[in-house]
N, C-alpha and C positions, 0 to 999 in steps of 0.2 A: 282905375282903382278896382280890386276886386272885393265884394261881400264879404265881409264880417264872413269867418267858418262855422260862424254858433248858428247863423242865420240858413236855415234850407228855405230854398226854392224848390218849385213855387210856391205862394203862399195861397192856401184856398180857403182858410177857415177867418174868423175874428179872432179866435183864441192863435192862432198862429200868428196875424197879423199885430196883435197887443207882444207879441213875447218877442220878434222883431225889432218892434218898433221899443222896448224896453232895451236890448241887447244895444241896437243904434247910438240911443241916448245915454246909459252907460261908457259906452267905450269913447263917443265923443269926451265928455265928463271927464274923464281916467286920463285925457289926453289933451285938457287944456282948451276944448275948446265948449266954446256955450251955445247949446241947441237952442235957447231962449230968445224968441221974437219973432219974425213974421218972416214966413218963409215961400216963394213963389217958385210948381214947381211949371214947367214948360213940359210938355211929350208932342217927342215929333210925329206922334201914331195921332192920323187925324181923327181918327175913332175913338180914342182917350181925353180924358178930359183935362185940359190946363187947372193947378188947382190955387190956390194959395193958404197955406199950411201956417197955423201959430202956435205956437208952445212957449207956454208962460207957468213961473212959479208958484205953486201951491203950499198952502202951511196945511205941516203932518200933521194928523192925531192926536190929538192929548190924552194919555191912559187919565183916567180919573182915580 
């Protein structure tokens, strides 16, 4: 599977890594499928860390 093209590599800042990680969940969205719940990731780089990742729903804003 290749990268989303909105998404440059590599990613070095936070602000890079939030507008990624926005693009990701978007295009999932768009496409039927739901990033929502608990997600494990595995890296075969011993030096990296195994993580396990959740994304759960938030209620927006209320203008007042």
């Amino acid at each position: 599977m290749q990268p989303n093209p909105s998404i440059d590599f590599p990613i070095t800042t936070e602000s890079e890594f939030h507008s990624a990680l926005c693009d990701l969940i978007t295009s999932a969205t768009a496409n039927d499928i739901s990033p929502e719940g608990a997600w494990t990731h595995r890296c075969s780089d011993e030096d990296l860390p195994d993580l396990d990742i959740e994304i759960s729903r938030v209620t927006k804003p209320v203008d007042d």
